[in-house]
N, C-alpha and C positions, 0 to 999 in steps of 0.2 A: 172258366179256363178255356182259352183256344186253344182247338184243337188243330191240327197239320192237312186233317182232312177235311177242313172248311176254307171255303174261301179267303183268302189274304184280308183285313179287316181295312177301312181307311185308317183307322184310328190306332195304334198300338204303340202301350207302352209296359216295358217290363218290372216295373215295382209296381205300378198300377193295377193290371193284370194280371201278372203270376202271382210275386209275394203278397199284397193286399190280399188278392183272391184265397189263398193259402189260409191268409190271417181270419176270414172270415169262414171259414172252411173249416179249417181244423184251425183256431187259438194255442191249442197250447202244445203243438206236435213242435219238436226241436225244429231249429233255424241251422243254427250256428252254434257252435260248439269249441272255445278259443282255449289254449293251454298255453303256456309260455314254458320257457325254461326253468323257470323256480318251480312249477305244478302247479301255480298257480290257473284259477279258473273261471270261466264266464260263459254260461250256456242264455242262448234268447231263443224264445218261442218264435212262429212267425206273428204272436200277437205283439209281441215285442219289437218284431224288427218293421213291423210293420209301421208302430208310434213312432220307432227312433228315426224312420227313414225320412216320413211326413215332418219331424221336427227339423230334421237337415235341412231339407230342402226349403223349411223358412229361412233357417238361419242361413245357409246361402243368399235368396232372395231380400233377406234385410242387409247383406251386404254388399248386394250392390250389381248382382248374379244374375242374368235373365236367360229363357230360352235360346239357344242357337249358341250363348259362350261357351268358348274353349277354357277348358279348367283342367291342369296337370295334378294327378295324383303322385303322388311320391311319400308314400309309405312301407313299412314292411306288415309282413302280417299281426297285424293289432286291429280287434274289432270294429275301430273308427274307423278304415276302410273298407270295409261293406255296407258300414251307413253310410260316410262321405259319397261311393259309387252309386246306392239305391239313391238317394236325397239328388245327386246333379241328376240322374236318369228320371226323377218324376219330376222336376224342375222343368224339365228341357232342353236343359244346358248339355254339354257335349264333357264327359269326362273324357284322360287321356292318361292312361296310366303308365307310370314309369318307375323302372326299378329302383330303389334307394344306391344302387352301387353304380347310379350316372356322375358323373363329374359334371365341376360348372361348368365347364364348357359344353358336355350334353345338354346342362339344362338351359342353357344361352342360349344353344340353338335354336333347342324346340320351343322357348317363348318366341322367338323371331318367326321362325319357320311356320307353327302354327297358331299367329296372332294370339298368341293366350291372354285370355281376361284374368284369369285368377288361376293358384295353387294351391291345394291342400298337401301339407308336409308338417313332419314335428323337427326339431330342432336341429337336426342333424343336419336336413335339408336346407332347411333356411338360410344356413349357416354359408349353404352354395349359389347362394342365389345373388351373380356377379351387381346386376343393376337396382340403383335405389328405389327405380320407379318400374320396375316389369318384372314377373306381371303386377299390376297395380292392386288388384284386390289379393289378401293373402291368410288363409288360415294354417295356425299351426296346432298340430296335436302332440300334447304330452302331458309326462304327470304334473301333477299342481306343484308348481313353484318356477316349475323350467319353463315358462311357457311365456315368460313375459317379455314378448317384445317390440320395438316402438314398431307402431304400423302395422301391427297381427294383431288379428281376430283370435281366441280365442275359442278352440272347436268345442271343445265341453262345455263351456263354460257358455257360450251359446246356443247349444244343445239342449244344456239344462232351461233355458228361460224363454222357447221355441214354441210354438203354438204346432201342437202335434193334430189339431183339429186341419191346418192348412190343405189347401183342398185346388194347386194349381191346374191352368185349363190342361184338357187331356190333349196328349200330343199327336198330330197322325204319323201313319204308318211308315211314310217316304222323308218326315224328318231327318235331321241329323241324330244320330244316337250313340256312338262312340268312332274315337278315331285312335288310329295305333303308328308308333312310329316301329317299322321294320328292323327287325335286329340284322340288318346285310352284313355279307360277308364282304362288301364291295363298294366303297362308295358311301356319300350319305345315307340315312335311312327316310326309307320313304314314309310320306302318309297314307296312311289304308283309312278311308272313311265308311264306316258301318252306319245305314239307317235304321231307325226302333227296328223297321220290323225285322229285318232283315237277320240281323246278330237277336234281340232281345226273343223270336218268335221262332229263328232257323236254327236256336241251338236245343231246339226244344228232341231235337233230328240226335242231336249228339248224348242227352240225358238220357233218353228212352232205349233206342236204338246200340247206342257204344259203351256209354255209363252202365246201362244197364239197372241203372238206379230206381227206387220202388218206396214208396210211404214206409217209413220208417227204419231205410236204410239211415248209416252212418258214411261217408266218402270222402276220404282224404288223398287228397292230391298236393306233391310236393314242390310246386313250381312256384314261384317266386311271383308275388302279387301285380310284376308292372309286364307280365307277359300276357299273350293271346292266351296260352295255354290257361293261366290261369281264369279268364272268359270259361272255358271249356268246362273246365271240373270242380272251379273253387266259388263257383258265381250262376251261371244260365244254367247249365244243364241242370247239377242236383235241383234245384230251386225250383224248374220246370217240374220233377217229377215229385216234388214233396219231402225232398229230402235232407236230410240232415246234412250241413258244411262241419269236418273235422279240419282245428287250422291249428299246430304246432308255430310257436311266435319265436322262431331260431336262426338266431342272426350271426354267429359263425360258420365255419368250415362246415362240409355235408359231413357228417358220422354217418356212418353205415349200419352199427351197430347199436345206435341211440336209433336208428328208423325202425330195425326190425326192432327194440325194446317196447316202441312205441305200437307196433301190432300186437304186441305181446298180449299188455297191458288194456286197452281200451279195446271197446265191444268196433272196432270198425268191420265194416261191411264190403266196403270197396275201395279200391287202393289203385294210385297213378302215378306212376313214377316214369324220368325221363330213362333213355339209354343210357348213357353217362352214372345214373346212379346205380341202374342195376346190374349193372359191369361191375362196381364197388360191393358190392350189395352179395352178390354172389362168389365173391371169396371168402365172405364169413364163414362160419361154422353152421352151416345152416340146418346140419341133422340134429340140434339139441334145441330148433327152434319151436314150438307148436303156435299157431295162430286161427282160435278154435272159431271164431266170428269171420272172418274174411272167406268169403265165397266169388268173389271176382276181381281181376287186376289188368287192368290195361295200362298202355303205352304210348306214346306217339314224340314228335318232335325230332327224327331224325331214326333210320329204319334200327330194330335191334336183332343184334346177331341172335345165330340161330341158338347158338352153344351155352349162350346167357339161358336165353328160353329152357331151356335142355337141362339146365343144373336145376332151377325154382322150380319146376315141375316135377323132375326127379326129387327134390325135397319137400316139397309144400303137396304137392299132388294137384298145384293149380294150373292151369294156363292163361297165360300173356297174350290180351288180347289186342295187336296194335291198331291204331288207328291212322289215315290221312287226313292231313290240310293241310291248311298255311293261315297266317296271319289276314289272307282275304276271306278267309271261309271259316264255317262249322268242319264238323268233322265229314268228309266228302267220300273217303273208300273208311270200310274198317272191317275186323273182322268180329262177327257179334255170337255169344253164347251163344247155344242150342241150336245152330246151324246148317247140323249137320256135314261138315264137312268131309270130306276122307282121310285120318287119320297115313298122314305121309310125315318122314322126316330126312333131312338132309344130314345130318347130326349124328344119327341112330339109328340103324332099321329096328331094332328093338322095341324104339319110344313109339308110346301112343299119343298123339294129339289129336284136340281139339280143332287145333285152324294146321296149316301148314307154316311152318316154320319159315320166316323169311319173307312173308308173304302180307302184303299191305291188303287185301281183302277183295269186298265186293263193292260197287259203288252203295251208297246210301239211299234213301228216296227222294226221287225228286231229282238226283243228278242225273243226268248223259254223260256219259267221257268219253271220249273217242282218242286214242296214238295216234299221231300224226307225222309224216314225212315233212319236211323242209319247206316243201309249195303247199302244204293243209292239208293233202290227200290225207284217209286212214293206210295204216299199214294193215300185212295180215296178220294175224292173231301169232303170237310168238315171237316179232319184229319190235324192237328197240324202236321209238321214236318219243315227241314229245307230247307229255300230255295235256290234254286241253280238259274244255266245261265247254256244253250248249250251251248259249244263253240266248239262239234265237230258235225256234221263237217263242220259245218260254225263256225267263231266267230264272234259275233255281233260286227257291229261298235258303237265305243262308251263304246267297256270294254278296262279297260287298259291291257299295255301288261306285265308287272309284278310289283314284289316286289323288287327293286333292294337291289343286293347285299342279296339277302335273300333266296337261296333256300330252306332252311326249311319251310320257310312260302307259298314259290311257290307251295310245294309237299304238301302241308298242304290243302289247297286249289282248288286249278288245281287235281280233282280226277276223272280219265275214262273222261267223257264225259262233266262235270261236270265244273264249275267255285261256289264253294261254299261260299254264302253271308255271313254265319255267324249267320244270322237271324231266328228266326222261323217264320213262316205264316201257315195260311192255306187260299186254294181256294176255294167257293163256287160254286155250279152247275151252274152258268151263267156265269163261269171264270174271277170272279172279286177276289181280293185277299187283305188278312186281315192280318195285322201284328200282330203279338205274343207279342214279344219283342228277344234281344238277345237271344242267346245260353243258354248263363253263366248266364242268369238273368230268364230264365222261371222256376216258384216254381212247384214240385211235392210233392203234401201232399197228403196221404190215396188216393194214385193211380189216383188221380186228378192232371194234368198237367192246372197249373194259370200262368195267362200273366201279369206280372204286372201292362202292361197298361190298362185294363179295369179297374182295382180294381183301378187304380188313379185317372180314368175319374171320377168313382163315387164320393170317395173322394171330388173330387174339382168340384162337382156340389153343395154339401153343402156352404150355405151360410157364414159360420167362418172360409172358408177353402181360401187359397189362392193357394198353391203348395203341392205339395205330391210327394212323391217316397215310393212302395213297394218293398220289397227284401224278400228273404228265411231266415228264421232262423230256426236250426236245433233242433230237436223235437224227441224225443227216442221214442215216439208211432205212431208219422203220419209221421216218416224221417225230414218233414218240416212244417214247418207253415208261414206263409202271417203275417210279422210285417209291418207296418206301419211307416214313419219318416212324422211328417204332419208341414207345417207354416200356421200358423194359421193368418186371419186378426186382425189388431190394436183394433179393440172392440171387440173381442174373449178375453175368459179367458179358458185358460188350465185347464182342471180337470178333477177326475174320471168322471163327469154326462156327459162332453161333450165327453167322448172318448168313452161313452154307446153311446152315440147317433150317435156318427158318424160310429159304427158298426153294429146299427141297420137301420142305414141310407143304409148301403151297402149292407145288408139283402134283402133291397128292392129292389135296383136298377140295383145288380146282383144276379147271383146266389149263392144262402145261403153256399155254401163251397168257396166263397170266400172274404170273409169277413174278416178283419185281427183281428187276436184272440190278438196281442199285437199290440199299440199305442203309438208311443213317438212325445210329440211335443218338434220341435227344431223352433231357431231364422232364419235358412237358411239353406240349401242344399248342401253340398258337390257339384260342378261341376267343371266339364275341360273348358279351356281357350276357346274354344267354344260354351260353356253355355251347354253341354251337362251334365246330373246328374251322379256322379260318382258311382253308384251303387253296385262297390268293395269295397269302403270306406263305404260305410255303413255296408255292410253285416259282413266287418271286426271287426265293433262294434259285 
């Protein structure tokens, strides 16, 4: 197993050397751990995933598959994509994972956009795939009988008759090794291209360090198989640390209440859940819950209020611990178990915590971050600016190595010394670090720079309040003003008295210039196929 504190290798590849390594290591310690909605069940050793993986990557390779293709995944969670992802990764080839709820016109693009040789999808998919001839090579996965279609390979069914002895040349380190299309709020989505080592070796930073994951954990993360996120905690990280992948195969609406059923029930360990779910998640009934196995829970993909945090700790007795990145990195700032922190809250002077509430963490190992002013300068510690990464003259492992096919956005980005997030933060004098929000989305009214996530937290600390998004709207005396877009819960009624209150409500809870001078309630929120809030779309109103 390579370790973080050895030199970068030439050579690295992540089925190769972690899971193989695993397999010969410990044979029969849980892999993977798959449930679907009926209970039905499928547990693999890493001696197991280790054969299924080697057989993929034949049966790719016999059809027609070689190092350096791009190959779209597009499944949901069903076992065959974690073979399908291990089998292109020992291959060579370049998976590209995408969520099942793309439309053809999604998947139009991204075979144009990123030359794709081949796709693995089961039926649903296929079904969207606009051109007769792209991508040319095509496997579908499903149950026996659905699966027959003219010009598909069949994924099992080649699996089964695969030479699991297959044994392709080892890949190096600055290969190609996964590439992601961006869930933007704005615009097309970009390509993020990760080399082996980079992703396959830098998330090993995110298992140990964020995960927190340990030989013989269980860790279930609920993020949707064609996301980065799921890189993070359904795939690299536990796998790095020897641990066990928990993957519920649920292809409706989120329940909130089938999620906490599911801690209930099964021995998990560790748990990851977006903002967005634990917002839901925390209106249950959560004092008749026990979850006697789970001893760690983090977060990340967009910051979570503090109040959320505040109720699952007041019930569970755990702490939420968030993490940073983006779709070009590992996890970069987070805040990690036994860290000692100072037990501070924004929420409660009461509550005890672990991390500080609200608070995106400490950098990771191996990062630099430095705020940055407008011309690159640092700011001083407490100062709003934008966050960057060093990357000279080291680059951390664990950043990707560009935007293909994009050098505008490379130049755009890649400035001096600089790898620029996009994001605003500021650092406080203990080097802990606070998210702003985006670029595009922090409001400047009457020379006050607002972040729209504080002014939401407040928001949805109110009881009528479910979800919120603030934006800029443009104002001829203060440049800008703090609107409001609010969904209100099912025994809320909309009206002037309640939009007084819920401005005086934010009077209090933050400071009186941010307060949103206008309120619209809507039935839901503009978001990307991510669940992230499209905050262009609204401002566009």
């Amino acid at each position: 197993m390579t370790s973080l504190t050895t030199a970068i290798p030439a050579y690295f590849n992540f089925a190769r050397d972690v899971v193989e390594d695993w397999a010969r290591r410990t044979p029969d310690a849980p892999a993977l751990w798959w449930v679907n909605e009926a209970g039905r069940e499928r547990r693999f050793s890493f001696a197991e995933m280790a054969r299924a993986l080697r057989r993929a990557a034949a049966a790719f390779s016999a059809g027609g598959i070689v190092a350096g293709d791009h190959v779209l995944v597009i499944l949901p969670r069903v076992p065959q994509w974690w073979i399908a992802m291990l089998g292109l990764i020992r291959l060579g080839a370049v998976p590209i994972p995408g969520t099942p709820l793309l439309t053809p016109r999604d998947i139009d693009y991204r075979v144009d956009a990123a030359s794709v040789k081949g796709i693995v999808t089961d039926p649903a998919g296929a079904a969207k795939i606009l051109k007769p001839d792209a991508p040319p090579i095509r496997f579908v996965v499903g149950e026996s009988g659905d699966t027959s279609l003219p010009g598909w390979i069949e994924f099992d069914r080649a699996l089964a008759t695969a030479d699991e002895a297959f044994d392709p040349p080892h890949t190096r380190a600055d290969s190609p090794g996964i590439l992601y299309f961006t869930s933007g709020t704005t615009g097309h989505p970009k390509m993020v291209l990760h080399n082996q080592v980079s992703y396959g070796l830098g998330h090993r930073i995110t298992g140990e360090h964020w995960l927190g994951c340990e030989r013989g954990d269980i860790h279930w993360n609920l993020s949707d198989t064609g996301w980065a996120k799921a890189a993070w905690s359904s795939f690299y990280g536990p796998w790095h640390m020897g641990a066990c992948i928990f993957a519920i195969d649920s292809r409706g609406k989120f329940d909130p209440a089938q999620a906490l059923d599911i801690l209930e029930r099964y021995p998990i360990t560790g748990w990851c859940a977006p903002p967005t779910a634990l917002r839901l998640i925390v209106r249950e009934d959560l004092a008749a819950r026990r979850f006697p196995h789970l001893k760690h829970c983090v977060s990340a993909g967009e910051p979570l209020n503090p109040e959320v945090m505040a109720i699952w700790k007041r019930a569970t007795g755990l702490t939420i611990y968030e993490g940073y990145g983006q779709t070009e990195s590992v996890c970069m700032i987070g805040n990690i178990r036994g860290q000692n922190r100072p037990p501070l809250s924004s929420v409660n002077a009461d509550e005890q915590f672990d991390v500080v509430p609200g608070c995106m963490g400490r950098p990771m190992p191996g990062f630099e971050l430095a705020i940055l002013d407008s011309d690159l300068n640092p700011v001083p510690d407490g100062t709003d600016g934008q966050l960057a990464v060093r990357v000279r003259p080291q680059r951390p492992l664990g950043l990707f190595q560009e935007y293909w096919n994009n050098p505008q956005e490379n130049a755009s980005r890649f400035v001096g010394d600089y790898y620029l997030t996009g994001d605003v933060a500021r650092r406080d004098s203990s080097g802990s670090y606070w998210f702003v929000g985006r670029a595009d989305d922090v409001i400047k009214s009457s020379g006050y720079r607002i972040g729209p996530f504080e002014v939401e937290s407040a928001l949805i600390e109110h009881p009528d309040v479910i979800e919120a998004a603030v934006v800029a709207k443009p104002d001829e005396i203060r440049g800008q003003i703090v609107k409001a877009f609010v969904v209100l819960r099912k025994q809320a009624t909309a009206c002037d008295a309640l939009k007084s209150d819920l401005q005086e409500h934010c009077r209090r809870v933050t400071a009186p210039y941010k307060y949103p001078r206008e309120i619209e309630f809507v039935a839901e929120l503009p978001k990307t196929v991510s669940g992230k809030i499209r905050r262009v779309e609204l401002r566009g109103k």
